[in-house]
NUPAMAR-543959 format. One record per residue: y, z, x of N, C-alpha, C, O in turn. Coordinates in pm, whole numbers, plus 50000, padded with zeros to 5 digits. Layout:
YZXYZXYZXYZX
...
***
This chain:
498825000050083500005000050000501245000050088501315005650198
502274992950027503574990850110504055008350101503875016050007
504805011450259505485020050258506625027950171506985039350143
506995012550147508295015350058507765020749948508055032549930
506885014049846506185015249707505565033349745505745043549677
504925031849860504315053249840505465058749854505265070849853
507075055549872507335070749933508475069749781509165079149742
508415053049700508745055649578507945061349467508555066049370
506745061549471505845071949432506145084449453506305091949357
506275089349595506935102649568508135110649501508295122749481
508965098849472509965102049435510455100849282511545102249226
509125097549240509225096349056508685080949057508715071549136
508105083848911507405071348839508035062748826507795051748874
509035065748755509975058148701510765043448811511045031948781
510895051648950511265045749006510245030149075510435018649114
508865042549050508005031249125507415017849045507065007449101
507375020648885507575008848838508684999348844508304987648836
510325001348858511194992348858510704982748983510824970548992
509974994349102509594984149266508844974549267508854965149346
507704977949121506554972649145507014956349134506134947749133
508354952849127508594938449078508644930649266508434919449312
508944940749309509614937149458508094933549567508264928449678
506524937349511506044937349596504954925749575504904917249486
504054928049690502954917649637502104922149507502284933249457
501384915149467500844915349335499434924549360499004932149274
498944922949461497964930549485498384947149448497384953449414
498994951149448499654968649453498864972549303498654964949209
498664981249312498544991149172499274991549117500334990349180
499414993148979500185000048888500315011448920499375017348974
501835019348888502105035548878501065045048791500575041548684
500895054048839499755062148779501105067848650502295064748642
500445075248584501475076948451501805087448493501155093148580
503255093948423503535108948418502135117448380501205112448316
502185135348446500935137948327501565143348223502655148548247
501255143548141501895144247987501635161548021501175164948130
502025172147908502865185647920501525193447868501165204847900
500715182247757499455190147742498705193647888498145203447937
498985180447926497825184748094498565196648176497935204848241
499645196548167500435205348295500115216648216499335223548282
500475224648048500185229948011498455237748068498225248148130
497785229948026496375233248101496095237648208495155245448227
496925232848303496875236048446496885250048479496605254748589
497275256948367498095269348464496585279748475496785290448533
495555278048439494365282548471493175272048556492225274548630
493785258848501492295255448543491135256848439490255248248437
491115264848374489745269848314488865253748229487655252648207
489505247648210488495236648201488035228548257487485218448214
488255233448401487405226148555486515234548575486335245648525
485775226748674484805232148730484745229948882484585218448922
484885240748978485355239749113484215231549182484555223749271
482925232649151481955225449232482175208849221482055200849315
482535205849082482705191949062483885186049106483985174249143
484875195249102486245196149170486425190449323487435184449363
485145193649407484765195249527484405183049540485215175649597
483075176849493482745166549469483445149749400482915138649403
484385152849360485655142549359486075143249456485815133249522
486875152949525487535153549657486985147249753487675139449819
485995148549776484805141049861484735122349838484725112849917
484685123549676483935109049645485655102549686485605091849747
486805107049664487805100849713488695102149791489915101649780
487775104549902487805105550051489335110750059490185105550132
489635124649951491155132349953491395137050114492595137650141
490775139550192491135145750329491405134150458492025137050560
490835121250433491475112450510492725109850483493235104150579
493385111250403494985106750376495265122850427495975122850527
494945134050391495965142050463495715148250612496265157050678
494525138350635494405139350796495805133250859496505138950942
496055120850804496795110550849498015115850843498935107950863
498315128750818499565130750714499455147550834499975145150944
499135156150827498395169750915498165171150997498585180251069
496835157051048496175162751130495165169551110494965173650995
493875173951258492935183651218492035179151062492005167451022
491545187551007490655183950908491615182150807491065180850698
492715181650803493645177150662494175188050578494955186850484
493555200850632493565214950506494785217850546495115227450477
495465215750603496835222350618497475221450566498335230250568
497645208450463498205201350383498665211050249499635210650173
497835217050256497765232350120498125242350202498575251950141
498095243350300498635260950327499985261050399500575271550424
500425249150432501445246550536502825253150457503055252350336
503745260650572505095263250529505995254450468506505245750539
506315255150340506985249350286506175235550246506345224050288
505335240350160504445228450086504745228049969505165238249915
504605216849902505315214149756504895216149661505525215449555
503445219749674502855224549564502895239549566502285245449656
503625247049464503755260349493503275266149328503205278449323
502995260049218502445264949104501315252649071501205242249136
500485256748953499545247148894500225233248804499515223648777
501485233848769501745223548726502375214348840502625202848804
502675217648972502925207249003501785200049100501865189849168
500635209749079499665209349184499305192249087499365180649128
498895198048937499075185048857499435170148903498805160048933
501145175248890501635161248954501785155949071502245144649092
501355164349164500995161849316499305154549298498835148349394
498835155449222496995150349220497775139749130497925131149216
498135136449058498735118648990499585113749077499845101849067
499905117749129500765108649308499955106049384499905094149413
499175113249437497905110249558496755097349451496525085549479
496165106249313495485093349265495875078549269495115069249294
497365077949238497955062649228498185058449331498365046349324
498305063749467497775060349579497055050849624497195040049682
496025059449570494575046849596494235043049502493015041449491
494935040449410495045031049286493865035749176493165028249108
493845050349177493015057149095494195064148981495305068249013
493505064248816493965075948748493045084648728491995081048676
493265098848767492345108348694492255107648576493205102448517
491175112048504491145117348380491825133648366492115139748469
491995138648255492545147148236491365157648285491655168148344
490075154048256489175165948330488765164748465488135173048531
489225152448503488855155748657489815158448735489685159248857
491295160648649492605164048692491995182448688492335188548789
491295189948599491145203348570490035204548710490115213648792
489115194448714487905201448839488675197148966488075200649068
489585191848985489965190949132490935205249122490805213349214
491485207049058492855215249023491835232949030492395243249067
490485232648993489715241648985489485246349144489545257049204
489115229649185488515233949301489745237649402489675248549457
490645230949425491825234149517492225244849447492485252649539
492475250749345493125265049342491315275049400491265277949520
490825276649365489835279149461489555283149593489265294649627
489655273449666489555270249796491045276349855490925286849919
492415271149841493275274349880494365280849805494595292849821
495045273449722495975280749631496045295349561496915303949580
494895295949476494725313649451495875310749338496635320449336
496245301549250497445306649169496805319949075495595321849068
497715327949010497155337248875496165347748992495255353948938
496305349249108495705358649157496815368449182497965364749161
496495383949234497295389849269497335389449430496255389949488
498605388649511498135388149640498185399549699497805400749815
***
């Protein structure tokens, strides 16, 4: 994917469809906003499942892009100072930026088992620290 088109991805949807006119045709479409029911959901997780969570992460090879991006095995990417994901809803819209990436949309439940498994593994949201 063109440079320009990911880092307009980062910077809102909105923007990255007006680009999509500017590039080659090969590019993906923008992954969609997630709508307020999904972010809503997020704030537990509870309709993921962390093992399957795990197993997406895997099937879409999520740690080579933040190798490329980190370094090392890619996990830093979640614990690093001043990381952008700091609650479950934006962990949300941080997993529909990375999906449209690689020209994937989650479903809304495999948005809950990745979101299961990374609060899990690293995040801890709704824990006490």
């Amino acid at each position: 994917m063109n440079k320009f088109i990911a880092t307009l991805l980062l910077l809102g949807g909105s923007a990255c469809a007006q680009a999509s006119i500017f590039v080659d045709s090969d590019v993906q479409s923008c992954p969609p906003v997630p709508s307020s029911s999904s972010i809503a959901q997020a704030t537990s997780f509870s309709d993921g499942d962390a093992q399957a969570g795990e197993k997406l992460f895997d099937q879409y090879k999520c740690s080579s892009c933040h190798i490329d991006k980190v370094g090392g095995d890619g996990s830093a990417i979640f614990t690093r100072p001043g990381r952008t994901v700091t609650g479950p809803g934006e962990l949300i819209k941080q997993m529909t930026l990375c999906s449209g990436i690689i020209g994937k949309t989650l479903t809304v439940q495999e948005q809950q088992h990745l979101g299961a498994y990374l609060n899990q593994r690293y995040y801890k949201f709704g824990e006490s620290k």
